[in-house]
C-alpha positions in Angstrom: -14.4 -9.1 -54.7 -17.9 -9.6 -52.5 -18.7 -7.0 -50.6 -18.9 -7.0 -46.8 -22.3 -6.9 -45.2 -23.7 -4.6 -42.8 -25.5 -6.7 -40.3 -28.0 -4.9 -38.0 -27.3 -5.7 -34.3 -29.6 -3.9 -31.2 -27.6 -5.6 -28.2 -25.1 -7.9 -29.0 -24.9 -9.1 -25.5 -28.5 -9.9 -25.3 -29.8 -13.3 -25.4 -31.9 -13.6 -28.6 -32.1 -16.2 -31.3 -31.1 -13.9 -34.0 -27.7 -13.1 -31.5 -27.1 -16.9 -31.5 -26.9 -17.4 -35.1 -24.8 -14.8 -35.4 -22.2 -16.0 -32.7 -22.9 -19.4 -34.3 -21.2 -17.6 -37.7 -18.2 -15.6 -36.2 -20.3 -12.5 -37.0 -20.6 -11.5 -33.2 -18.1 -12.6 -30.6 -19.4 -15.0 -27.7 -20.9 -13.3 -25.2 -19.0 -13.4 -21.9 -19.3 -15.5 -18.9 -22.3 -13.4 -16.2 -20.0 -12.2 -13.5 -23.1 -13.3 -11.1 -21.7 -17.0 -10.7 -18.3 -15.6 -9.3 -19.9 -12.9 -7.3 -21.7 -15.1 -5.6 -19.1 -18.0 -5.1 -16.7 -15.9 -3.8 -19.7 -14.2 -1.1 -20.8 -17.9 -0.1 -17.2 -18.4 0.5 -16.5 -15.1 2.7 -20.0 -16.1 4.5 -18.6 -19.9 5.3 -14.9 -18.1 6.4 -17.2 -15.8 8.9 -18.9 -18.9 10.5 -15.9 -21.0 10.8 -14.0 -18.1 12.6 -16.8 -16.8 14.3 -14.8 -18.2 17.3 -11.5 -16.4 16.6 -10.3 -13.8 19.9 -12.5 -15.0 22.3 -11.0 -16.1 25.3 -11.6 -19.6 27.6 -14.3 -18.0 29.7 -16.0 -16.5 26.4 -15.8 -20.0 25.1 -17.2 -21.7 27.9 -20.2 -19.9 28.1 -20.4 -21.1 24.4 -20.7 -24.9 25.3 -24.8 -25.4 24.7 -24.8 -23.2 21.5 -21.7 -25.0 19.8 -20.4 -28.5 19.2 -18.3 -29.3 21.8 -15.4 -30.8 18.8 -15.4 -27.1 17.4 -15.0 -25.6 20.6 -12.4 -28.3 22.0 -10.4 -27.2 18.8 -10.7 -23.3 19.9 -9.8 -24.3 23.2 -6.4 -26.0 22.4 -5.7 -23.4 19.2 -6.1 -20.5 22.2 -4.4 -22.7 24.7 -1.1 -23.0 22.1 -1.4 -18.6 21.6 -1.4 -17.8 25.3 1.5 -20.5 25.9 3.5 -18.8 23.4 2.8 -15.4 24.2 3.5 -16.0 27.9 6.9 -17.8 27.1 7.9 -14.5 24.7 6.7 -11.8 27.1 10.0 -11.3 28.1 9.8 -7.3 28.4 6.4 -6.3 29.7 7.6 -2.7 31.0 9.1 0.2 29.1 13.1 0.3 29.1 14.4 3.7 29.4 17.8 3.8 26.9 21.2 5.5 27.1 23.1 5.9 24.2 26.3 4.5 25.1 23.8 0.8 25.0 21.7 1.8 22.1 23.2 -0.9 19.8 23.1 -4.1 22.4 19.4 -2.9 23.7 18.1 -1.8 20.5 19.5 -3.7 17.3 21.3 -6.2 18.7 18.0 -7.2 20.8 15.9 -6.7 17.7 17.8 -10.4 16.3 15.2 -11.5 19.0 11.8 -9.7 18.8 10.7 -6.3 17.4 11.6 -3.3 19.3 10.0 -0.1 19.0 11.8 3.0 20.2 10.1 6.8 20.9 12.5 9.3 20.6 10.8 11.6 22.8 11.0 15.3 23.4 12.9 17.1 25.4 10.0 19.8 26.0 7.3 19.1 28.5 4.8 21.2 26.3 4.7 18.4 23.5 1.8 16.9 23.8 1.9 14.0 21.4 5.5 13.1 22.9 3.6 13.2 26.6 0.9 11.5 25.3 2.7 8.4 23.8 5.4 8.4 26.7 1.7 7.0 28.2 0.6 4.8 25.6 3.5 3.2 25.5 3.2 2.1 29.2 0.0 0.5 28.1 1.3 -1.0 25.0 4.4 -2.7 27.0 1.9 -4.5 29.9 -0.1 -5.5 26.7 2.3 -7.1 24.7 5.4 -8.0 26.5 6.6 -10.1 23.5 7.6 -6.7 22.1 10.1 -4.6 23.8 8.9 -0.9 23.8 11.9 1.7 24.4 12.4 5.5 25.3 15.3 8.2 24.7 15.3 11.9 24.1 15.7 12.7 20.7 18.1 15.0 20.8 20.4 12.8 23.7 20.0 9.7 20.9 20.6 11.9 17.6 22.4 14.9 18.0 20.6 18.1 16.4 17.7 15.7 16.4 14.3 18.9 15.2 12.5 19.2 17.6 9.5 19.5 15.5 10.2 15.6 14.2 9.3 14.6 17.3 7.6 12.0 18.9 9.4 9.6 16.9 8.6 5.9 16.5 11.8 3.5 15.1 10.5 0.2 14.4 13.8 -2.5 14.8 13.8 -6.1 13.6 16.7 -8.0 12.9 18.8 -5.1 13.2 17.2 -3.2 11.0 14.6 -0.2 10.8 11.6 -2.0 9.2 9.6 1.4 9.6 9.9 5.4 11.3 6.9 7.3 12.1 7.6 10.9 12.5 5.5 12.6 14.8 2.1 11.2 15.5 0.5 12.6 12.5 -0.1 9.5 10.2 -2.1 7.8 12.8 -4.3 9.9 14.5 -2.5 13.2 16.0 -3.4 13.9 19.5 -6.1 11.9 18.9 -3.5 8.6 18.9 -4.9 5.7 21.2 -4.2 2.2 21.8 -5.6 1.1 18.8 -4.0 3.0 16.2 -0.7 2.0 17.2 -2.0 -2.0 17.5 -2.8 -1.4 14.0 1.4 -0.4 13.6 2.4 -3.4 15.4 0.0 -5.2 13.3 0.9 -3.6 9.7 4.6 -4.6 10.1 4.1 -7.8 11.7 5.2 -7.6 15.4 1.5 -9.3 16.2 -0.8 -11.0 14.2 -4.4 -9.2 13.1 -6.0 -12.4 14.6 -4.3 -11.9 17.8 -6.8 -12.0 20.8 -4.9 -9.3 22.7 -5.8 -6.8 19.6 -9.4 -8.4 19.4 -10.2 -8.0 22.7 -8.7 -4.3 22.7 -10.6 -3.7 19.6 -14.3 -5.7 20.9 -13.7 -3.3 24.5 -13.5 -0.2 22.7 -16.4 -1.0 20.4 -18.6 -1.9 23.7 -17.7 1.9 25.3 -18.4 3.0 22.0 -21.6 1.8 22.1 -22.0 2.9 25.8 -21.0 6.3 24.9 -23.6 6.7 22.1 -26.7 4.9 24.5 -25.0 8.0 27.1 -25.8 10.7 24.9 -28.9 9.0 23.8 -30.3 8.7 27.3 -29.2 12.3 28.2 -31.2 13.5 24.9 -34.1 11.7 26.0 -33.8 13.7 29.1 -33.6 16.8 27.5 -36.9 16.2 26.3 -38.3 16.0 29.7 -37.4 20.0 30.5 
């Protein structure tokens, strides 16, 4: 019976002559493809994605300003695609205000009109010393003028649900097609006290009331980058100050 052979191998990944004759012989296995290739298609792909939506939430002033720096066929198409987006919205924003429910009509105005477009209901509370119920009461007065294709809706907890805890509230039901797609129970899974506009685009986004791409949520997002940025120059000029004392 022959004995098997011990055959010395360093790196058997490495590329080497010796390596190749024994792949060549079954003694190593073939070396696997470089990852490199793929890393790179796929980051020359996410780089041509960026450039052909470097366009995407501006709005027609924003792209008017663009006509010497872009070709005017590219910019025609933005024109029409944004065109087509406000069109739609504008025929959906049906709502635009926040509707104030009683619980007698809690099925036609809530489930029944969620057959149509999302609805999102706070169940609020019925103390005036909660502040994350005060606070969304006015975010979702915001929320309602910005997207009117969603119909945003109030009731008092305990009025809606009887024996309703307190301490479960705000409450957020999400409604489509007469069903809840999604509760948040008070505003601790998005930011607290700390909830702005934002966060709860990024609800409406994660269950699918409004696209990500949306310009509404774009422009919300680009606006509150740009204070952002005004807050931290702020500071930064107030430092410089300091330095001046």
């Amino acid at each position: 019976m022959d004995e098997r052979v011990h055959v010395p191998v360093d790196d058997p990944n490495a590329d080497t002559e010796w390596n190749d004759i024994l792949r060549k012989h079954g003694v190593i296995p073939e070396k696997p493809p470089s990852p490199t290739p793929i890393i790179q298609e796929a980051l020359e792909e996410a780089l041509k994605q960026a450039h052909e939506n470097r366009l995407q939430g501006k709005d027609l002033e924003e792209l008017d300003e663009l006509e010497d720096e872009e070709d005017e066929a590219f910019l025609e198409k933005y024109r029409k695609q944004r065109l087509a987006e406000l069109s739609t919205i504008s025929t959906a924003s049906i709502f635009n205000q926040v509707y104030h429910l009683q619980k007698p009509d809690y099925a036609r105005d809530v489930t029944e009109a969620s057959q149509k477009a999302f609805v999102l209901v706070h169940l609020t509370s019925s103390l005036g010393t909660n502040i994350e119920s005060r606070l969304l009461t006015e975010l979702w007065r915001e929320m309602a003028r910005l997207f009117g294709d969603v119909k945003f809706c109030e009731i008092r907890a305990d009025l809606c649900i009887e024996g309703y805890p307190e301490r479960n509230t705000p409450t957020i039901l999400i409604y489509r097609d007469g069903d809840i797609k999604k509760q948040v129970v008070t505003l601790r899974e998005l930011r607290g006290e700390s909830t702005d506009i934002r966060a709860l685009q990024r609800l409406l986004v994660s269950v699918g009331a409004v696209k990500a791409t949306d310009h509404r949520v774009l422009q919300s997002m680009q606006a509150e980058e740009q204070r952002g940025h005004g807050n931290l120059q702020s500071g930064k000029n107030v430092e410089e100050d300091d330095d001046w004392d």
